[in-house]
Residue, then its C-alpha position, 0 to 999 in steps of 0.5 A: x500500500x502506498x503511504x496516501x492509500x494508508x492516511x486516506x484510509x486511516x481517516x475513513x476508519x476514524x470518521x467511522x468511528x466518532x465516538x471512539x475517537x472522541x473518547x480516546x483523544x478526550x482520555x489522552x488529554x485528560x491523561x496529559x493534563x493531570x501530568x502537567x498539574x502534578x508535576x506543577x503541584x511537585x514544583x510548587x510544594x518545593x521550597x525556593x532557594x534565592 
């Protein structure tokens, strides 16, 4: 298969499948969110030397 056939493909695939899309890109995103904030958090709670 050639590289465009495998892209146009890929995008049929997810437009089949909106709900699962949906909810995959909403779990990536929760899931780097909630890294960002406890990594925030770490820093945050660390004392500052001036």
């Amino acid at each position: 298969m050639k590289l465009l056939e495998i892209i146009k493909e890929s995008f049929a695939t997810l437009r089949l499948n909106k709900m699962r899309t949906g909810l995959a890109a909403l779990g990536i995103i929760i899931g780097i969110g909630s890294v960002i904030a406890l990594i925030s958090i770490g820093r945050g709670s660390q004392p500052s030397h001036y």
